[in-house]
PDB file with SEQRES, HELIX, SHEET and CRYST1 records, atoms N, CA, C and O in Angstrom:
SEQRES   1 A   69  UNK UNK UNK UNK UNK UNK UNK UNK UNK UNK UNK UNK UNK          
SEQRES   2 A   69  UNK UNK UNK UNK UNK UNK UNK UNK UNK UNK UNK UNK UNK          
SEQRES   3 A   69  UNK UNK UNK UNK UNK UNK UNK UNK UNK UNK UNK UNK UNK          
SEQRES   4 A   69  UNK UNK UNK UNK UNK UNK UNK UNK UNK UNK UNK UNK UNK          
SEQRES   5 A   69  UNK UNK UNK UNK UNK UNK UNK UNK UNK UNK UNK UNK UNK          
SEQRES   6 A   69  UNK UNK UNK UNK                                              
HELIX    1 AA1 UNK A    2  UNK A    8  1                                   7    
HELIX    2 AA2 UNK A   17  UNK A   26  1                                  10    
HELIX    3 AA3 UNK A   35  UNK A   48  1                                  14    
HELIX    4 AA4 UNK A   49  UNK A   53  3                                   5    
HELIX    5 AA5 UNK A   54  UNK A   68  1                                  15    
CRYST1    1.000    1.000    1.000  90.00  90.00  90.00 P 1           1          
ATOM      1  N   UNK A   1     113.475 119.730  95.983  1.00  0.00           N  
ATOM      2  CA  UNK A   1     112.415 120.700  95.892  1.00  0.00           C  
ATOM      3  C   UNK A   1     111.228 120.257  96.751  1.00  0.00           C  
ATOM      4  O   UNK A   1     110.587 121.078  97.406  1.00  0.00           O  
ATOM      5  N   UNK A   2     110.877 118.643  96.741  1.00  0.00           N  
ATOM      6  CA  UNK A   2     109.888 117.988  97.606  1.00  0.00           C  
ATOM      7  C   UNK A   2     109.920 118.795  99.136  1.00  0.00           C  
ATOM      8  O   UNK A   2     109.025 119.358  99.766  1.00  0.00           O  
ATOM      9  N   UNK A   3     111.006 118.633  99.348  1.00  0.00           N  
ATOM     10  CA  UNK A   3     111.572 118.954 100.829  1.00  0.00           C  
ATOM     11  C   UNK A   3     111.634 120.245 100.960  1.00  0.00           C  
ATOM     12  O   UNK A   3     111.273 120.349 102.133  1.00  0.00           O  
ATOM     13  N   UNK A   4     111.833 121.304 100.599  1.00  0.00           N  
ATOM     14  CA  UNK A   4     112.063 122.696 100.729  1.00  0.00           C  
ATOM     15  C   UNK A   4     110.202 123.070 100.583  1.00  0.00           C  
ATOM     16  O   UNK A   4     109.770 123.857 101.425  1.00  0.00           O  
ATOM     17  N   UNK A   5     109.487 122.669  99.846  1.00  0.00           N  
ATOM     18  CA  UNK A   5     108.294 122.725 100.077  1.00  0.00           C  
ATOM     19  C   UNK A   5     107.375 122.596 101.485  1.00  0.00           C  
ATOM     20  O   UNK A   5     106.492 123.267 102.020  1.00  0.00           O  
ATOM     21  N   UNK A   6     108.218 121.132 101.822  1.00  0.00           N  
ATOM     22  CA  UNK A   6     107.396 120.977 103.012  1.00  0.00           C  
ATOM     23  C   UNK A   6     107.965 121.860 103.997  1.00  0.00           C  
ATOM     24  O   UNK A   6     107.212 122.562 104.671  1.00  0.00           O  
ATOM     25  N   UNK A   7     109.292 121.903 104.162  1.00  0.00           N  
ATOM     26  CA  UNK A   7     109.610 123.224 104.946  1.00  0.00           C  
ATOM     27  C   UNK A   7     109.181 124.635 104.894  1.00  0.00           C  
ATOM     28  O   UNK A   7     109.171 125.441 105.824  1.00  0.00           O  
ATOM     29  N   UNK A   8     108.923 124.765 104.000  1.00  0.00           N  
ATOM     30  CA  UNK A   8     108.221 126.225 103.653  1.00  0.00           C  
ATOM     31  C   UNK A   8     107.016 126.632 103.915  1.00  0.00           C  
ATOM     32  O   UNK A   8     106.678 127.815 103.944  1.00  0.00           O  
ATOM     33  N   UNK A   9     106.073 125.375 104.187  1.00  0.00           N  
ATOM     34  CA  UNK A   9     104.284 125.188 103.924  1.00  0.00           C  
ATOM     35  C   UNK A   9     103.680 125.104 103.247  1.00  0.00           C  
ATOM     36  O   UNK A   9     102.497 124.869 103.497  1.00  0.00           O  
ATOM     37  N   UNK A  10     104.316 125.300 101.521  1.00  0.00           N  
ATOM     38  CA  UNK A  10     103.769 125.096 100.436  1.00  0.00           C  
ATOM     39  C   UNK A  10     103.431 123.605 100.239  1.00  0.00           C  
ATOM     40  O   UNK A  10     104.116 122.692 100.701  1.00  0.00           O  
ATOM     41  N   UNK A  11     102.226 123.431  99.456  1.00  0.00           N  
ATOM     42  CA  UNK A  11     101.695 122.042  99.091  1.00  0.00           C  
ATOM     43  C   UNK A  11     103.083 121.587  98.239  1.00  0.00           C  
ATOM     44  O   UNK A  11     103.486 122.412  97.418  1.00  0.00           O  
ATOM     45  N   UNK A  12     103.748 120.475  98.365  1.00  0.00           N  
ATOM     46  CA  UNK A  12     104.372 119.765  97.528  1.00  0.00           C  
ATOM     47  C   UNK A  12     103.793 119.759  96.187  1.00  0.00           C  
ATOM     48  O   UNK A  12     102.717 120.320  95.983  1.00  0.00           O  
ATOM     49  N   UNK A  13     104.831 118.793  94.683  1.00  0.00           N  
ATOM     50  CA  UNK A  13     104.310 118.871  93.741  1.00  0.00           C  
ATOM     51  C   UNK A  13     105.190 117.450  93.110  1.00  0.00           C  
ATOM     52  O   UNK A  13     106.213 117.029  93.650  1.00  0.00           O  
ATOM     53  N   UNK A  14     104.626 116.887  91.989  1.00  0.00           N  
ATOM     54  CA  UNK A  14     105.218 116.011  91.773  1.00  0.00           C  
ATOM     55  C   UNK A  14     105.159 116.231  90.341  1.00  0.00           C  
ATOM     56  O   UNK A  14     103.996 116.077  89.966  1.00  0.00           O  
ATOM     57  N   UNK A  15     106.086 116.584  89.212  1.00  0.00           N  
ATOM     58  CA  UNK A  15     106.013 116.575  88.076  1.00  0.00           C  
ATOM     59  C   UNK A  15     106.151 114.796  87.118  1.00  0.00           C  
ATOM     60  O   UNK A  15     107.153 114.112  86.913  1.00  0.00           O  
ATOM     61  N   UNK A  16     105.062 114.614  86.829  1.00  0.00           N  
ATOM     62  CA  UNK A  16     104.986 113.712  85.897  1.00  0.00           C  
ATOM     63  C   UNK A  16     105.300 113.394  84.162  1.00  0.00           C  
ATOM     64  O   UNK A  16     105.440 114.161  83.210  1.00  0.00           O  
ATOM     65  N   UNK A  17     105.328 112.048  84.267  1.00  0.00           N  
ATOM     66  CA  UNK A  17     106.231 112.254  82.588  1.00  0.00           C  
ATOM     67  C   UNK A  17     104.788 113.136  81.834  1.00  0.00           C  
ATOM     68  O   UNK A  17     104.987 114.085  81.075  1.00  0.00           O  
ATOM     69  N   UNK A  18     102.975 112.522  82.277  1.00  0.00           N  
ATOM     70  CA  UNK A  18     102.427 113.283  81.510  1.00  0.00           C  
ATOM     71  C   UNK A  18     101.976 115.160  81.294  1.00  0.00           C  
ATOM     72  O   UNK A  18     101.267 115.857  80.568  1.00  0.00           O  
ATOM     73  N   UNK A  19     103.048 115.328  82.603  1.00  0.00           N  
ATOM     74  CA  UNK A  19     102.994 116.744  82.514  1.00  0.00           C  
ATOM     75  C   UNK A  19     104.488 117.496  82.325  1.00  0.00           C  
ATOM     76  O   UNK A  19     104.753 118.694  82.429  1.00  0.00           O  
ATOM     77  N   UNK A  20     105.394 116.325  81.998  1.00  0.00           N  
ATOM     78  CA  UNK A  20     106.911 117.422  82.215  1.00  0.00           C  
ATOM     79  C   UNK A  20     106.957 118.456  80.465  1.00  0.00           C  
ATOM     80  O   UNK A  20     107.505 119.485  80.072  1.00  0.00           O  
ATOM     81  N   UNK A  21     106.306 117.719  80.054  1.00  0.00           N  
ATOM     82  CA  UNK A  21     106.636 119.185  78.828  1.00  0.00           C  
ATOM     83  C   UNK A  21     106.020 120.335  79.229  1.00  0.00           C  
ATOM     84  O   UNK A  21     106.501 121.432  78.947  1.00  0.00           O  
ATOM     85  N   UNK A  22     105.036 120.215  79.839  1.00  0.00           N  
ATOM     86  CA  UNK A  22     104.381 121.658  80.325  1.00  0.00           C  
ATOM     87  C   UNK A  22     105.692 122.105  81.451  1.00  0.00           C  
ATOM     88  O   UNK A  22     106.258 123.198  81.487  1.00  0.00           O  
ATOM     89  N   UNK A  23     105.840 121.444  81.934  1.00  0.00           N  
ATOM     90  CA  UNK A  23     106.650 122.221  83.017  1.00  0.00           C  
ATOM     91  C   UNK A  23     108.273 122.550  82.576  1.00  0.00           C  
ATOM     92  O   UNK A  23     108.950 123.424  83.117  1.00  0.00           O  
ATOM     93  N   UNK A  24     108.746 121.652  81.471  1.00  0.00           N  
ATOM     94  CA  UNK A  24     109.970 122.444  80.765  1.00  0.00           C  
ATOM     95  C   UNK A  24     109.644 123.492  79.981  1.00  0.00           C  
ATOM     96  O   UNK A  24     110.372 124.452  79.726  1.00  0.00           O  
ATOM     97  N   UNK A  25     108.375 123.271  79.544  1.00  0.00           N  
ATOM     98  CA  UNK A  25     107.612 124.968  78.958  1.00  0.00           C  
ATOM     99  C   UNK A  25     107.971 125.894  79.535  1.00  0.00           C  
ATOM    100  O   UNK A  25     108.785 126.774  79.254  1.00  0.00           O  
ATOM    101  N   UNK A  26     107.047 125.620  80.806  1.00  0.00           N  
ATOM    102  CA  UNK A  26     106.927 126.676  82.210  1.00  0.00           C  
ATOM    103  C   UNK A  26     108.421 127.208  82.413  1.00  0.00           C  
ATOM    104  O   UNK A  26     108.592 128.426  82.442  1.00  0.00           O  
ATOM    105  N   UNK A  27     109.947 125.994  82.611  1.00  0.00           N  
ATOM    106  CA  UNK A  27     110.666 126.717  82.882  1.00  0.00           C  
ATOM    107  C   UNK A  27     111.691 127.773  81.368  1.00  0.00           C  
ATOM    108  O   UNK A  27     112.741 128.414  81.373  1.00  0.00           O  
ATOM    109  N   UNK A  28     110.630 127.438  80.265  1.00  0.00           N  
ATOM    110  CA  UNK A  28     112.001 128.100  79.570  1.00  0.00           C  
ATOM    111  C   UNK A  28     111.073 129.297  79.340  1.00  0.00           C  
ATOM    112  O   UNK A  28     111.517 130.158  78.581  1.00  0.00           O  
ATOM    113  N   UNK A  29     110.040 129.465  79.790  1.00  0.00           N  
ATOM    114  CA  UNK A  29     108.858 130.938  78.496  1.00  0.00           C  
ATOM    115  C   UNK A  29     109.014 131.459  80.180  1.00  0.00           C  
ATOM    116  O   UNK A  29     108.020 132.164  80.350  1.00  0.00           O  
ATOM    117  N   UNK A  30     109.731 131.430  81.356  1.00  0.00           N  
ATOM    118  CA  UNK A  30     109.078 132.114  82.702  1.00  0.00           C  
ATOM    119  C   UNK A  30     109.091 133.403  82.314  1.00  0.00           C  
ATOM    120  O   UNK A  30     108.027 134.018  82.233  1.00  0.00           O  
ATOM    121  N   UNK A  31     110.403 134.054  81.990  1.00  0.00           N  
ATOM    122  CA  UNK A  31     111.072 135.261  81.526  1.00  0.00           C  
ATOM    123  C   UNK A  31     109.671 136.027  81.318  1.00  0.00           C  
ATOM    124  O   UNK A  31     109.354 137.073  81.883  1.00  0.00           O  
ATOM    125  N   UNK A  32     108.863 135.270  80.360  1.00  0.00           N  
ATOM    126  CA  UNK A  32     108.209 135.883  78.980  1.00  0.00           C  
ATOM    127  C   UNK A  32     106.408 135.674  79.814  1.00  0.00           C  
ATOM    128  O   UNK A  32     105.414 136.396  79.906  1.00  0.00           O  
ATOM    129  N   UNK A  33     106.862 133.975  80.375  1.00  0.00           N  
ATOM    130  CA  UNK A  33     105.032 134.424  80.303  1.00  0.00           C  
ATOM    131  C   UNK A  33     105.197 133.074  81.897  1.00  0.00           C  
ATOM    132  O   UNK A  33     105.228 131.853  81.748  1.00  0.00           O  
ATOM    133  N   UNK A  34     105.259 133.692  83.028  1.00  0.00           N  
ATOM    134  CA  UNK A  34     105.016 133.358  84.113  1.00  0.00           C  
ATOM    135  C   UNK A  34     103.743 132.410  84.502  1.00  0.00           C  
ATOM    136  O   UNK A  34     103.951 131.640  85.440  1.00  0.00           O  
ATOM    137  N   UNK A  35     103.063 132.390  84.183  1.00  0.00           N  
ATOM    138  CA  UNK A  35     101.390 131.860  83.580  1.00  0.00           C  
ATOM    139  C   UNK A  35     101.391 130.165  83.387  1.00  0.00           C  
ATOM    140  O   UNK A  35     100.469 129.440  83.759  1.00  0.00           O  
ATOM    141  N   UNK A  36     102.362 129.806  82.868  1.00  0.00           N  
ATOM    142  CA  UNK A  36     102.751 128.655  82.103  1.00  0.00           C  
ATOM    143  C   UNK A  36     103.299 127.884  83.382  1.00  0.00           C  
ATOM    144  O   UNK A  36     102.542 126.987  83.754  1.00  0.00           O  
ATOM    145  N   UNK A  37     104.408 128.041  84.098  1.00  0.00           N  
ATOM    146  CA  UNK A  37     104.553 127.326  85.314  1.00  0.00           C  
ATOM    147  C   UNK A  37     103.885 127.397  86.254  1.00  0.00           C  
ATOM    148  O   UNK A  37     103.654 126.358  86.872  1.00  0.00           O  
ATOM    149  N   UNK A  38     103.329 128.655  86.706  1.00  0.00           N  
ATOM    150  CA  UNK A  38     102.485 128.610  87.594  1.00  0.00           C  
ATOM    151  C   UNK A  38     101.516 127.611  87.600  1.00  0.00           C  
ATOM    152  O   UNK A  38     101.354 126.763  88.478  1.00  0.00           O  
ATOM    153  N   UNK A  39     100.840 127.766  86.504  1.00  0.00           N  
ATOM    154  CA  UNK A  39      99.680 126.824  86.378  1.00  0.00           C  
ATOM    155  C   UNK A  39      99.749 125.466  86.415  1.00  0.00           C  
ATOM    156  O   UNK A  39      98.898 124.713  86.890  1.00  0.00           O  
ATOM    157  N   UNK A  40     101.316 125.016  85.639  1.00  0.00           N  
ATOM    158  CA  UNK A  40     101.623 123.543  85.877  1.00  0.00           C  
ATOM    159  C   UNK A  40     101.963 122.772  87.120  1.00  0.00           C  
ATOM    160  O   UNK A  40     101.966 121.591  87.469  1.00  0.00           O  
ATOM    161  N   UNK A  41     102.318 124.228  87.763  1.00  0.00           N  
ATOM    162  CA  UNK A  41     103.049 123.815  89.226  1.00  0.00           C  
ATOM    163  C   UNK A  41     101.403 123.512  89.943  1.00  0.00           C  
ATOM    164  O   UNK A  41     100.943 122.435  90.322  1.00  0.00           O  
ATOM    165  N   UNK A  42     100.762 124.875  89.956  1.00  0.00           N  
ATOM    166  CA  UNK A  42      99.148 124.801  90.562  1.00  0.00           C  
ATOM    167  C   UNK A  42      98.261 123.376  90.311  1.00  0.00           C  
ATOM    168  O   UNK A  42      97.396 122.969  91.086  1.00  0.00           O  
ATOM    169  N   UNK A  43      98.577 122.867  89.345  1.00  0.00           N  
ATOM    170  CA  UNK A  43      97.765 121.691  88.425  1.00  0.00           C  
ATOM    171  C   UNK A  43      98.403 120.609  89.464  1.00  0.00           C  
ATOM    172  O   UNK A  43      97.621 119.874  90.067  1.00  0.00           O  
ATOM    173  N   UNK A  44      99.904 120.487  89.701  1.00  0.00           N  
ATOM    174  CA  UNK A  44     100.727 119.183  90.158  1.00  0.00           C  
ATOM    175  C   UNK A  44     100.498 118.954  91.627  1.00  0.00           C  
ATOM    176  O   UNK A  44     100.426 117.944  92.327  1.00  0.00           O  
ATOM    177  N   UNK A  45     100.383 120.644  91.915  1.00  0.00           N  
ATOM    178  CA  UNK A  45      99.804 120.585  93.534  1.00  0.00           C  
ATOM    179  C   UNK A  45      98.486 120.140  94.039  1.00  0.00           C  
ATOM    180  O   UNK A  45      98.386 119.526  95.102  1.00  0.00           O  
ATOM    181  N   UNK A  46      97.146 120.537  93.050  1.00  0.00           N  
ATOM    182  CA  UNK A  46      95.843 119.766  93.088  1.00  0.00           C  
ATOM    183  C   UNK A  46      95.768 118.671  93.143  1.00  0.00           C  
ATOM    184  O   UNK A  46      94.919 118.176  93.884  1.00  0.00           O  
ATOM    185  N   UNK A  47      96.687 117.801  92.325  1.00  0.00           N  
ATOM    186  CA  UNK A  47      96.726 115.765  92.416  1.00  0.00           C  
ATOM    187  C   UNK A  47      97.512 116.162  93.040  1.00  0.00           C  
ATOM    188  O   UNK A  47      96.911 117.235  93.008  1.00  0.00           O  
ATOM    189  N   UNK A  48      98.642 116.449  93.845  1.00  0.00           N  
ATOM    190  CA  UNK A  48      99.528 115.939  94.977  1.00  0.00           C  
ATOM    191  C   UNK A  48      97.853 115.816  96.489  1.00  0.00           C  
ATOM    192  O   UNK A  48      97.451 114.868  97.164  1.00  0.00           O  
ATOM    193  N   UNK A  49      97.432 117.178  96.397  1.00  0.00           N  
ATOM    194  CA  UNK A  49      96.371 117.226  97.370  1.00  0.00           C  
ATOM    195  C   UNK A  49      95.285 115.857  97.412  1.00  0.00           C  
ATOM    196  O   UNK A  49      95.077 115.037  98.306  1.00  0.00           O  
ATOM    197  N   UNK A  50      94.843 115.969  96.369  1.00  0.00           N  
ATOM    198  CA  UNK A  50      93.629 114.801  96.086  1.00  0.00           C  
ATOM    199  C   UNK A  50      94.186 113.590  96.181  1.00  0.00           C  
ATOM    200  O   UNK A  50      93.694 112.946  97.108  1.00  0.00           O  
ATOM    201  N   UNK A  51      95.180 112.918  95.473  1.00  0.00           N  
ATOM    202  CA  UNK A  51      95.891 111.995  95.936  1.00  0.00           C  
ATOM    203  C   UNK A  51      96.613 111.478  97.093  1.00  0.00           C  
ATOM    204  O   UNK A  51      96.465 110.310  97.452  1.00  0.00           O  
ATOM    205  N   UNK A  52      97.468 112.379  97.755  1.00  0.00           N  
ATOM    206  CA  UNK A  52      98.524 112.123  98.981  1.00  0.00           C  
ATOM    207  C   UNK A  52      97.890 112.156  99.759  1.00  0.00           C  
ATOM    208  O   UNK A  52      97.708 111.125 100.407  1.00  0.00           O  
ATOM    209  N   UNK A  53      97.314 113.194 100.056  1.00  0.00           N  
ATOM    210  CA  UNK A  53      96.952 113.954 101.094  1.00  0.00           C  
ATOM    211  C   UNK A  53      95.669 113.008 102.401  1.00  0.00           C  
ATOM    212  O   UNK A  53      95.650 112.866 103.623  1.00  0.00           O  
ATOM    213  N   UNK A  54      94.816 112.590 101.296  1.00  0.00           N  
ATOM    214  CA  UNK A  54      93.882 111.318 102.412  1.00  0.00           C  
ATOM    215  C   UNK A  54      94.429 110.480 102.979  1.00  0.00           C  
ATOM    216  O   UNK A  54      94.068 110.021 104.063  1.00  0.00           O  
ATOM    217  N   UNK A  55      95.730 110.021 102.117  1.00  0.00           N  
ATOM    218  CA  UNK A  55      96.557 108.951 102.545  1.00  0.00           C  
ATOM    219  C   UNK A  55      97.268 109.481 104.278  1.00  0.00           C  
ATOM    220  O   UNK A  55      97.336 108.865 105.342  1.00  0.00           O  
ATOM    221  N   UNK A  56      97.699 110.875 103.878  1.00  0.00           N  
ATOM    222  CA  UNK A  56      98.576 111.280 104.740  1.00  0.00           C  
ATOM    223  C   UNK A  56      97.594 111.088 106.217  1.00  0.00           C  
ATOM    224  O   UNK A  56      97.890 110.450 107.228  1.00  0.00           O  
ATOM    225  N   UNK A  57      96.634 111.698 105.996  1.00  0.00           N  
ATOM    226  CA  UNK A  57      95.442 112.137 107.367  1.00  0.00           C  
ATOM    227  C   UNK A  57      94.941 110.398 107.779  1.00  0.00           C  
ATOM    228  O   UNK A  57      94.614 110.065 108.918  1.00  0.00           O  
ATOM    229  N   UNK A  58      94.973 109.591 106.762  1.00  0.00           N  
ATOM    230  CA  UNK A  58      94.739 108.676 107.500  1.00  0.00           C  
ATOM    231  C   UNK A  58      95.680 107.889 108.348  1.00  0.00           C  
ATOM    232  O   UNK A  58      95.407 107.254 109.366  1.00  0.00           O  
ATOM    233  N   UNK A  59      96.793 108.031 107.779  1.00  0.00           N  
ATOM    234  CA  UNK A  59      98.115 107.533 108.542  1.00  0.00           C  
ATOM    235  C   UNK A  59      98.093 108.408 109.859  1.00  0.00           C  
ATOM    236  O   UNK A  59      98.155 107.867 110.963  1.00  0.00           O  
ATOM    237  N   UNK A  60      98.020 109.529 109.735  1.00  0.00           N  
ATOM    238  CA  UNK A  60      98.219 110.361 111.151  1.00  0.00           C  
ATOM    239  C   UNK A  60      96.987 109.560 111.951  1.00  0.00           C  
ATOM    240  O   UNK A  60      97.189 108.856 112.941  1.00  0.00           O  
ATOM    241  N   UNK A  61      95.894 109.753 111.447  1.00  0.00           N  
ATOM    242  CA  UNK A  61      94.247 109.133 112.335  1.00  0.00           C  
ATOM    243  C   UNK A  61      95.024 108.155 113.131  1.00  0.00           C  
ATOM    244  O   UNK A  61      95.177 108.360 114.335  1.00  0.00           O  
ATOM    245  N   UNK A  62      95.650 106.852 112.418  1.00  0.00           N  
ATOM    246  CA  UNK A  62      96.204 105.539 112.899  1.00  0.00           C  
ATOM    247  C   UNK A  62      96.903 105.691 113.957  1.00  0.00           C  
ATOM    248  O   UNK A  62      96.701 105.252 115.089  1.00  0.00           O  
ATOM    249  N   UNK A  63      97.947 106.490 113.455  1.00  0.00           N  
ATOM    250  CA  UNK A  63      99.031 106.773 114.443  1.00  0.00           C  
ATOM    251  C   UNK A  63      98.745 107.087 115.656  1.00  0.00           C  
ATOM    252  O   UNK A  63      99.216 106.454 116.601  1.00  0.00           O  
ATOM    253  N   UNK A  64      97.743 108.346 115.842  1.00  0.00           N  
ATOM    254  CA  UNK A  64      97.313 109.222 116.981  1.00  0.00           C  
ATOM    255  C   UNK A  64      96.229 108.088 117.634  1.00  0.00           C  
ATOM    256  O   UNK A  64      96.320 107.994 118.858  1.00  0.00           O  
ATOM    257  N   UNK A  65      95.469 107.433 117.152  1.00  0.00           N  
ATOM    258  CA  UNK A  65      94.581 106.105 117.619  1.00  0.00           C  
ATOM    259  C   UNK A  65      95.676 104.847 118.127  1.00  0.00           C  
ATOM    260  O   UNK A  65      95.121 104.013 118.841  1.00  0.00           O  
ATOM    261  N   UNK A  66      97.039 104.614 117.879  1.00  0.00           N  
ATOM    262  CA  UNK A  66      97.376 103.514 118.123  1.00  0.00           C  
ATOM    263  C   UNK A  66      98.360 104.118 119.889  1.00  0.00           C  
ATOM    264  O   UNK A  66      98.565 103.342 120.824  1.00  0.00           O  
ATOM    265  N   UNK A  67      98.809 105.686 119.879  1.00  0.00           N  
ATOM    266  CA  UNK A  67      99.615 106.071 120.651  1.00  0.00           C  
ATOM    267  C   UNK A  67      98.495 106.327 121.627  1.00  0.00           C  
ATOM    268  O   UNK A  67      99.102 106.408 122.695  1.00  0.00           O  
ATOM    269  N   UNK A  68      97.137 106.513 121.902  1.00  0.00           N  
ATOM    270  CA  UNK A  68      96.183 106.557 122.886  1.00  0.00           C  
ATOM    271  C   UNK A  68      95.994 105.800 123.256  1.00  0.00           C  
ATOM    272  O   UNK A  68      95.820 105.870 124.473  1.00  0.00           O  
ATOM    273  N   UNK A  69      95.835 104.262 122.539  1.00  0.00           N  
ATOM    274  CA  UNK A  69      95.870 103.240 123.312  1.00  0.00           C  
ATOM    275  C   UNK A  69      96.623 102.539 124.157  1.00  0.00           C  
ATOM    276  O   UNK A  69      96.167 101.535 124.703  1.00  0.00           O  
TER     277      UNK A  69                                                      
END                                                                             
């Protein structure tokens, strides 16, 4: 799913043990109440952003600074 994300353009997501009951929620109530994954998925994508994401831009910074030189 990591991977089909990044292919797609969607922010990745990483379900954690302190969020997988919400997200086995999310997948058994979808039918009924769509609301519930969305939001867990939306929630997993905010810390994937805030977390990964500086990491990622600084690795690229490096990269693109080490191939100019």
């Amino acid at each position: 799913m990591f991977k089909e994300c990044l292919r797609s353009g969607i922010t990745p997501f990483i379900i954690t043990e302190n969020i997988r009951l919400y997200y086995i929620r999310g997948l058994r109530e979808y039918a009924n109440v769509t609301g519930y994954l969305e939001d867990t998925c939306g929630f997993a994508q905010d810390r994937f952003e805030a977390t990964y994401m500086p990491m990622a831009q600084e690795f690229m910074r490096v990269l693109r600074d080490t191939r100019s030189s």
